[in-house]
VEXZA-914279 format. One record per residue (C-alpha): x negated, z, y negated; residue in three letters. Coordinates in steps of 0.2 Angstrom, whole numbers, plus 2048, in hexadecimal, padded with zeros to 3 digits. Last residue first. Layout:
<sites>
XZYala/...
</sites>
This chain:
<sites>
A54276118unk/A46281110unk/A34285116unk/A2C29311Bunk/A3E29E11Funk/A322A912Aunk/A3B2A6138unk/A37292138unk/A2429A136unk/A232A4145unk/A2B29514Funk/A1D287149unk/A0E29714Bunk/A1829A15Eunk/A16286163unk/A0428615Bunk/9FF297167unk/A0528E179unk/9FF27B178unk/9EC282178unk/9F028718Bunk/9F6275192unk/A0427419Dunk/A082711ADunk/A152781BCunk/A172801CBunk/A2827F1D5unk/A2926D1CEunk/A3826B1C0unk/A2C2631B3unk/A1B25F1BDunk/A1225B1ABunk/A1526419Bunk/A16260189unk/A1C26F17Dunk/A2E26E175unk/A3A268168unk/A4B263167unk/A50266154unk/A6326D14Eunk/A6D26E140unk/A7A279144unk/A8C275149unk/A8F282156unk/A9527B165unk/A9126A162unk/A7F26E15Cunk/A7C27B16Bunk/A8026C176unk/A7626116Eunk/A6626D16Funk/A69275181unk/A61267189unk/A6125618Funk/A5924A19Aunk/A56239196unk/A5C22719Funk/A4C21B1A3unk/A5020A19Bunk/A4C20E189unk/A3D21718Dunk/A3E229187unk/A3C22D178unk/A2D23C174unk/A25242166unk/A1324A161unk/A11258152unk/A04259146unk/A0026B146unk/9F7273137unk/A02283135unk/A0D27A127unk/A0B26C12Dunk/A1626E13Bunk/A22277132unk/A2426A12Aunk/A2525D138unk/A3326C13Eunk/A3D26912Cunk/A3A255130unk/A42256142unk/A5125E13Aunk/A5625212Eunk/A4F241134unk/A59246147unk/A57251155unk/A6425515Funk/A5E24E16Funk/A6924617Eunk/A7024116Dunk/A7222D174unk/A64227167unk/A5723416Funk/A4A23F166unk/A4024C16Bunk/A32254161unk/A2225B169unk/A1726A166unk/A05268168unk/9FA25A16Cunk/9F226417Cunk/9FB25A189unk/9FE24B182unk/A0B24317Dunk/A1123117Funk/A1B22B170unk/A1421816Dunk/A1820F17Dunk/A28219185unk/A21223193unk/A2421E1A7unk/A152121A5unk/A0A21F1A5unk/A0E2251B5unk/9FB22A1BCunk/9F62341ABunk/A0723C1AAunk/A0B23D197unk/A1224E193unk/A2524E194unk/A2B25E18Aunk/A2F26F18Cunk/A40275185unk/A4227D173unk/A5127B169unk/A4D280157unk/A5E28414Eunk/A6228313Cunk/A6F28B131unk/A7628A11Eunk/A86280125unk/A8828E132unk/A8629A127unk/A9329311Cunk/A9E29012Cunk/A9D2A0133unk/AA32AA123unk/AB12A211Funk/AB62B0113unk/AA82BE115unk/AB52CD116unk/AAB2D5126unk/A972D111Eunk/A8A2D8128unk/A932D9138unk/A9F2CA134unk/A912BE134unk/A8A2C7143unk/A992C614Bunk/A9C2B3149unk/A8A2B014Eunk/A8C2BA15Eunk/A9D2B0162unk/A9529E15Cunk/A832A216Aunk/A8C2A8177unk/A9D29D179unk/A99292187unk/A90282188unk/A81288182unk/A81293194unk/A872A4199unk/A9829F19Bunk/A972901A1unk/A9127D19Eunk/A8027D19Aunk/A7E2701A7unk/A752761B6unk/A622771AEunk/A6927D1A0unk/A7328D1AAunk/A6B29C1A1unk/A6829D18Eunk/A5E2A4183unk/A612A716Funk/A562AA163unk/A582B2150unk/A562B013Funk/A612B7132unk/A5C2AF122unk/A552B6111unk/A462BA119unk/A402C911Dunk/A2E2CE119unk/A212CA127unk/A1E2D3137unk/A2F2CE13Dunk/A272BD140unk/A1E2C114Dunk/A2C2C9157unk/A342B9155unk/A272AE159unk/A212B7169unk/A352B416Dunk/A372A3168unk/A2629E174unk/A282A9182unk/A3D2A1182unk/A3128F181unk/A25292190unk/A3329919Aunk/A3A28919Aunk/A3327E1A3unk/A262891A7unk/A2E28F1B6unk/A1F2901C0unk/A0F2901BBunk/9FF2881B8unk/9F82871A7unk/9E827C1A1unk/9DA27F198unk/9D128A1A3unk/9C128119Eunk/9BE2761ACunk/9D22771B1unk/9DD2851B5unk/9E42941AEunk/9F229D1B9unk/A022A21BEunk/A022AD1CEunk/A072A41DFunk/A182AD1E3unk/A2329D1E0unk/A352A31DFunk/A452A21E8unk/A562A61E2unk/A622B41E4unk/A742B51DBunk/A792C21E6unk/A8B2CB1EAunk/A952D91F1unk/A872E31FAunk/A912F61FCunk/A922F0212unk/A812EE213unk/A7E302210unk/A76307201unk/A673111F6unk/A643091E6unk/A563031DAunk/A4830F1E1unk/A3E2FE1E6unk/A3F3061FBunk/A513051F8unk/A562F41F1unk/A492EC1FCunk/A502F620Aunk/A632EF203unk/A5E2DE201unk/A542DC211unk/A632E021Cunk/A702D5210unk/A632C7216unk/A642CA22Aunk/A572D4234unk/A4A2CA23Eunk/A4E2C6250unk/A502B324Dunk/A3E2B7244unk/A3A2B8233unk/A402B0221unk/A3F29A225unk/A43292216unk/A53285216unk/A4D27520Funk/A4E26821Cunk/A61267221unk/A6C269210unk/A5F264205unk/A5B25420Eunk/A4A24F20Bunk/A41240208unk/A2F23E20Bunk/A2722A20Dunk/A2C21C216unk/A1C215219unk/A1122621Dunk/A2023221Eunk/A2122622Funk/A1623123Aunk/A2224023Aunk/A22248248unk/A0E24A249unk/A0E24B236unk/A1425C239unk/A25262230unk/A2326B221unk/A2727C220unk/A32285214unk/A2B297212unk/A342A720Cunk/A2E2BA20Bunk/A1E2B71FFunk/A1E2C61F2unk/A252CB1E5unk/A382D21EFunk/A3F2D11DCunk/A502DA1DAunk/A5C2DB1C9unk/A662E71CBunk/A7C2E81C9unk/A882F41CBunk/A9B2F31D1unk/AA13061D0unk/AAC3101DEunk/A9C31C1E0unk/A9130D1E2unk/A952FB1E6unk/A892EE1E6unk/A832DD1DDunk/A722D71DDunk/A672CF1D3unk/A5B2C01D3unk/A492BE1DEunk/A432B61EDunk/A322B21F5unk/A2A2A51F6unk/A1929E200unk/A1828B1FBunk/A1828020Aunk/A28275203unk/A2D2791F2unk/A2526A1EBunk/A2F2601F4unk/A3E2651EDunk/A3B25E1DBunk/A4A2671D6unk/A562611CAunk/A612721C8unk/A6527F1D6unk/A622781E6unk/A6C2811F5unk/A6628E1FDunk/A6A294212unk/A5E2A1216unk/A5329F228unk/A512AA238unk/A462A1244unk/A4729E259unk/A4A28B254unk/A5928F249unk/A6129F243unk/A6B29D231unk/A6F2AD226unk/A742AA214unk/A892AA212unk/A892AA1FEunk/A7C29D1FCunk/A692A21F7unk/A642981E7unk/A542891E8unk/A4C2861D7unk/A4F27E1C7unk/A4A2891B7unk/A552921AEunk/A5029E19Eunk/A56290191unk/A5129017Eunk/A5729016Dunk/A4E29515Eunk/A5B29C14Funk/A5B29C13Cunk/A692A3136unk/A7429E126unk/A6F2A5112unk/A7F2AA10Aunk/A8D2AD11Bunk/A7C2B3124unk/A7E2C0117unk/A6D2C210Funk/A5A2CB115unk/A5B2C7124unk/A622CE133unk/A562CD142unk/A5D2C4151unk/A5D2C5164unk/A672BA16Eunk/A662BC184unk/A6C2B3190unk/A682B71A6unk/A6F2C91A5unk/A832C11A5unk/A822C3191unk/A762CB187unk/A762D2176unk/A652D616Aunk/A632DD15Aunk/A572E114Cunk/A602E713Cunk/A582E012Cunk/A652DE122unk/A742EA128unk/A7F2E8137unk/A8E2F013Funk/A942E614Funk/AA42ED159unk/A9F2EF16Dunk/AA42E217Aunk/A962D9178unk/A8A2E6179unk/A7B2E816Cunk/A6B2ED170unk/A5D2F3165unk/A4E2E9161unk/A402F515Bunk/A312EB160unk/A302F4171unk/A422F0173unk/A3F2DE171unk/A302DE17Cunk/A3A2E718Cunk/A492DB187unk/A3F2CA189unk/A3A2D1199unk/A4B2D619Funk/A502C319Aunk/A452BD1A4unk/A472C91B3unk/A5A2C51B2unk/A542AF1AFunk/A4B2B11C0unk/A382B31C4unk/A332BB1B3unk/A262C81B4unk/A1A2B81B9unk/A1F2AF1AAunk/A1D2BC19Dunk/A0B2BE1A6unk/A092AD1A3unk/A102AE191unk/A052B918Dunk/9F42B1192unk/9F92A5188unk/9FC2AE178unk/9ED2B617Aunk/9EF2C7173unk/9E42CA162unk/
</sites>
């Protein structure tokens, strides 16, 4: 039996940018029989087709047709985000100060910028190039330490002891690369490209990046018993391993009346708001076409499956912090360990509500979990995720939900390894239809 933990760190590690991500996510799929779809290609389907699309490489939705119209029975779909904050190379990158050759990034997402200081990164996204009069583009991962963002000496800077660290992303976090007399970044990229087998070029056919940096410490077990998980990007890789070890799961078992599906998204940790995001138009287009792809002459066929439908929202969870107690809400405080959490918030920063926090209670129980919840403190504001916005757009029912974590948004961050397999059993049995909304 694979340990679902030890999978999702090595899911982790493969997956330094939402592309490689989503590539991983694909590489499984295909192995279990997903075949891809394009958007721009007309959709046929038939019960039991398993598919996958993706739009701008960092969003994928997969889904297994059931054994009904979607228009008759609805979908049943887990949502999660591939994105996690970190620092992104700016179009013009080169800077030279102090002797040293540095890149220019800009913070993507609520970073904790200091933890990004002293690590030993290294830079990953895809690439954009020219080729025989066509625009391709590969996904690139340098893996291994190239980038480092030193802090400054005590020595001169004596009054971090009263005053305390605060950086300037503009001035104090540009990572140092080589010497002055180092070779510029649109160099590296094209030896990289070349000595990887992805492409042989010139500078001149570069058109664009979207790079970011990533730790290159390897994830890993930690604690007296190896009980905890220490990684990056665990907010949210953690859930997208989770929907997607649930969904392949679950095609084991017979087919359920519903189509069930997950959908990743890029861009949560900026908003949502694009074209790759649950602000955009992924999910409601690809559910409109799968309607019509099983059924073309279903007569309002969306909005009966959309009425029959449910949506798990998965995002990682706050995990009481054992020196910052006082930051929880008296009452809902979750451990790490105590299993899946549900998130609630009056001002629909989460989606939940009675109806759809009770059918993921359920499912709860049904695979012996009693889950934990979070509200934040009625005078600190809460973060959001792709669960309200998914709702508005598409009109599902819809439960936030997640395992708890500690160091959210750090470059490495916590979680607890017997969190991983009840959060996949909770999914696998949502896909299995197990119990009825």
């Amino acid at each position: 039996m694979t340990d679902s933990a030890a999978d999702l760190l090595a899911f982790i590690d493969r997956s330094p940018t939402p592309f490689h991500a989503v590539a991983e996510a694909i590489r499984r799929l295909s192995a279990a029989g997903y075949e891809r779809l394009e958007e721009a290609g007309l959709w046929n389907l038939e019960s039991g087709d398993r598919r996958f699309t993706v739009r701008g490489d960092g969003s994928l939705l997969a889904f297994q047709v059931g054994e009904s119209p979607p228009a008759e029975a609805g979908f049943r779909v887990v949502g999660a985000h591939t994105d996690s904050p970190n620092l992104r190379v700016k179009p013009l990158p080169d800077v030279v100060a102090g002797g040293l050759r540095q890149v220019a990034v800009e913070p993507y997402g609520g970073v904790l910028l200091h933890t990004w200081l002293d690590r030993d990164l290294s830079l990953a996204g895809r690439v954009s190039f020219e080729q025989e009069g066509a625009l391709r583009t590969a996904l690139l991962d340098f893996a291994r330490p190239l980038l480092r963002i030193p802090n400054l000496a005590i020595h001169l800077f004596r009054e971090i002891r009263s005053e305390g660290l605060k950086l300037d992303a503009q001035k104090h976090l540009v990572p140092v690369i080589g010497l002055e007399e180092g070779p510029a970044l649109a160099e590296l990229l094209v030896q990289e490209l070349c000595d990887q087998g992805i492409a042989e070029l010139e500078v001149a056919q570069l058109r664009g990046w979207d790079l970011m940096t990533a730790d290159t410490q390897p994830s890993c077990f930690a604690g007296t018993a190896g009980e905890f998980l220490q990684a990056p990007r665990l907010d949210n890789l953690a859930s997208c391993h989770a929907a997607l070890a649930a969904l392949l799961a679950a095609g084991e078992a017979p087919l359920p009346a519903q189509t069930r599906g997950l959908v990743l998204y890029d861009h949560e940790e900026v908003g949502s708001q694009s074209a790759h995001g649950a602000g955009g138009t992924f999910l409601v287009d690809s559910l409109e076409r799968i309607v019509a792809g099983v059924e073309k002459a279903a007569p309002q066929g969306l909005a009966r499956a959309v009425a029959r439908s449910f949506l798990i929202s998965a995002d990682m969870a706050h995990a009481v912090h054992p020196n910052y107690a006082d930051r929880h809400e008296p009452g809902h405080t979750p451990h790490l360990g105590g299993g899946p959490v549900v998130k609630v918030n009056a001002g629909q920063s989460y989606a939940s509500d009675a109806e759809s926090a009770g059918l993921f209670t359920s499912l709860c129980h049904l695979v012996g979990v009693e889950p934990q919840h979070f509200v934040s403190r009625s005078d600190l504001r809460c973060g959001s995720t792709i669960g309200p916005i998914s709702a508005a757009r598409t009109g599902i029912r819809t439960v936030d939900v997640g395992n708890p974590m500690l160091s959210m948004h750090s470059c490495r961050e916590m979680a607890a390894r017997r969190d991983v397999a009840p959060m996949i059993d909770v999914l696998t049995a949502f896909f299995r239809g197990a119990v009825q909304a």
